[in-house]
N, C-alpha and C positions, 0 to 999 in steps of 0.2 A: 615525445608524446606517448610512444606506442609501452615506453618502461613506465611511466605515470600511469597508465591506463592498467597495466597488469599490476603494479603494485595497490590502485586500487580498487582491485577484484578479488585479489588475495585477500585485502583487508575486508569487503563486502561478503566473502565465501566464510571466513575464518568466523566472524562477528554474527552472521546468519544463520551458520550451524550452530554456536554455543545457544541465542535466542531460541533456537528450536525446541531448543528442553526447559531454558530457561521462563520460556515462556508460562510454561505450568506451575513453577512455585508460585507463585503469587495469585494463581486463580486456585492452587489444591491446599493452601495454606491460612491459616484463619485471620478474617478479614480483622486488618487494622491491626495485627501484629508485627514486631519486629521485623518478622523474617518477612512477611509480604510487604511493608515500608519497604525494606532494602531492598528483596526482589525487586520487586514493582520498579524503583527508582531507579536501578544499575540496567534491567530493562528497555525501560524511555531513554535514556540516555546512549546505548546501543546502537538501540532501534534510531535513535536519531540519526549515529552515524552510518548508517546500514542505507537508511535513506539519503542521505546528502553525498555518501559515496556512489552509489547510484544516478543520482541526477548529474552531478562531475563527468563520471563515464559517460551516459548518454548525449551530454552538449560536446564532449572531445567526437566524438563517435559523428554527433549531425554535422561540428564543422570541419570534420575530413576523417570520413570513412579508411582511406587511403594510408592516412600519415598513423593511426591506430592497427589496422589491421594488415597494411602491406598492401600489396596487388602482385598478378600475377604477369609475368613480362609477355608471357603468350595471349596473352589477352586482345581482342578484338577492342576496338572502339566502343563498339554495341557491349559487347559484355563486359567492359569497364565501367561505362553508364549502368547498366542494370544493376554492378554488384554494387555501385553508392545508393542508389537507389532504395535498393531492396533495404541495406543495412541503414540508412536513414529512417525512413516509415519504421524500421522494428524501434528504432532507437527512440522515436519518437511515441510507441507505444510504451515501453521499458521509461524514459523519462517520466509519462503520466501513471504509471503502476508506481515510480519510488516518490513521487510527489504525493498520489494519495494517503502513499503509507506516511511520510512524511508531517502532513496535515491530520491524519487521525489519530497519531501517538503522542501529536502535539496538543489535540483538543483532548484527548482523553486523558491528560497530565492536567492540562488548562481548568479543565472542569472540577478536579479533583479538587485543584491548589485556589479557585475562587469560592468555590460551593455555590453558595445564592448567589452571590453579590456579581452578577450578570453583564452587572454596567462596565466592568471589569477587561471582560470578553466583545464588547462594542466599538472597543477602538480599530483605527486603521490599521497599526501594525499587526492586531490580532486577524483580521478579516479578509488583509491582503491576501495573503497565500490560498484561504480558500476561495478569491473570484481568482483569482490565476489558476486553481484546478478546475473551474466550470469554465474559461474560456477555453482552456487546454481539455477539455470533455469534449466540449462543441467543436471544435479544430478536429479531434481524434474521431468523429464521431464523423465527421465528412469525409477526412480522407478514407475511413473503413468502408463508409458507403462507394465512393469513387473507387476502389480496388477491390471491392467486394469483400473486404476482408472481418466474418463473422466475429472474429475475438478483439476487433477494436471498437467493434459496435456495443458489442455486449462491454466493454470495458471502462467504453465513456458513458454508458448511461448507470456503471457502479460509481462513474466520480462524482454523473450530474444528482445522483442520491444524496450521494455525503453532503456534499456540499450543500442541497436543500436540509437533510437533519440539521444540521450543523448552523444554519441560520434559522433554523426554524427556534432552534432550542436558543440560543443566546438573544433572542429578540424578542421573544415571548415576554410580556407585561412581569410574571414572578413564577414562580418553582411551586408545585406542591413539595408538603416535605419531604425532605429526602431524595428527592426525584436526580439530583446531581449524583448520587451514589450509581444509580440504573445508568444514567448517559457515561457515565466511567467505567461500568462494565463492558456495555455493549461497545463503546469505542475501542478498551482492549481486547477486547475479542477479534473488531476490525484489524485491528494492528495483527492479531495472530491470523488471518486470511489472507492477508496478504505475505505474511511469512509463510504460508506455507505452499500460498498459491507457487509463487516464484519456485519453492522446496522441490512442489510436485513436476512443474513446468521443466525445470530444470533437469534434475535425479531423474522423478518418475517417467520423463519422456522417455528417456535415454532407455529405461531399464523395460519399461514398457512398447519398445518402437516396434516390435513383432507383431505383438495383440496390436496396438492400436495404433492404425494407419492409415495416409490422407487425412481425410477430415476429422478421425477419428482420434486426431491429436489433441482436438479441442479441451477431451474428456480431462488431460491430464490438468490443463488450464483452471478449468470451471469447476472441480471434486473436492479443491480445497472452499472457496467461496459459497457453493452447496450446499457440504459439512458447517461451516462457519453460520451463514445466514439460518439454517435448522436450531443451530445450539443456542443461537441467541435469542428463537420464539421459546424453545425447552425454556433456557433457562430463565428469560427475565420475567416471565410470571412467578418462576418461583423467589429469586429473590426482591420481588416484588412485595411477595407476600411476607419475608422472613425479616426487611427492612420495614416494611409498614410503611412503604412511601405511598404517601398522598394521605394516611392518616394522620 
């Protein structure tokens, strides 16, 4: 388990970093051309596996911290329980980060690939994934509260969001025009928050652990989803205006 688990993190580090850049062709590149078709597509497609490698790890990780990461022989009872512990709750956090990225690169493809046609997007297999990220919101959103722990609280009420957009927009009676263009943005932009949130969480902790320390690790967490939710008030008025959606 523990060679499956590293093989793939290698495969989630390698596919995260090329997304990193990759991410910007298709939003710096002119809409509905070749190169942002094929950006855009080899993107989703990544980003899927980025996510489903993720979710993999985390379920090896909840059902034996141990047989993934080892233990140590000097180990106390009490501090054997603690370190599963500890690495379950994160893994448990880390599963609902790669599940929402999962769910929002899938609606922001979803939305692209039906346009109006809504009815499309109403079915169960489309729907399922997102009540499994609002029960998994509400689950993460207790244990945060039970351990005190700020970045799972702040994490499930970014899933219990999506998931409200996310039904709000496929259940809606019909579209103003164009309006599926905008929910295609704003979803790839989600998909790139949470690429970069992980980016900073990960790198930026590391590189940052001097300056920011205790709780002040948060900062690394939350600076990508900040950035991300800022860009998307910037930008969707303006391509709002440039698309003419709802004229």
């Amino acid at each position: 388990m523990n060679y499956l688990h590293t093989t793939l993190l290698f495969l989630h580090i390698l596919l995260g970093a090329i997304c990193l850049m990759l991410f910007w062709v298709p939003v710096a590149s002119a809409k509905g051309s070749m190169l942002h078709n094929t950006a855009g597509k080899l993107y989703y497609q990544m980003m899927l596996l980025i996510a489903g490698s993720g979710v993999l790890m985390c379920l090896m990780v909840l059902y034996s911290p141990t047989m993934v990461y080892g233990q140590n022989p000097n180990w106390t009872v009490a501090q054997l329980e603690r370190f599963i512990s500890e690495r379950r709750v994160f893994s448990f956090f880390l599963l609902q980060l790669s599940l929402l990225t999962w769910v929002t690169v899938r609606h922001a493809y979803g939305v692209l690939k039906v346009k109006a046609e809504l009815a499309q997007l109403r079915v169960w297999s489309y729907q399922g994934p997102v009540w499994t990220l609002l029960v998994g919101s509400v689950a993460l959103a207790i244990v945060g509260f039970a351990a005190g722990d700020l970045l799972s609280i702040i994490f499930s009420g970014v899933g219990a969001m999506t998931v409200i957009g996310i039904l709000r927009y496929i259940r809606q009676p019909g579209l103003k025009p164009r309006q599926w263009i905008i929910e295609h943005f704003t979803s790839m932009i989600g998909t790139g928050i949470a690429l970069y949130t992980a980016f900073f969480a990960a790198g930026g902790r590391r590189l940052l652990a001097e300056v920011l320390t205790g709780q002040w690790q948060l900062v690394s967490w939350i600076i990508a989803p900040v950035m991300g939710i800022s860009a998307i008030m910037l930008f969707k008025r303006h391509f709002s205006r440039k698309f003419r959606v709802g004229n």
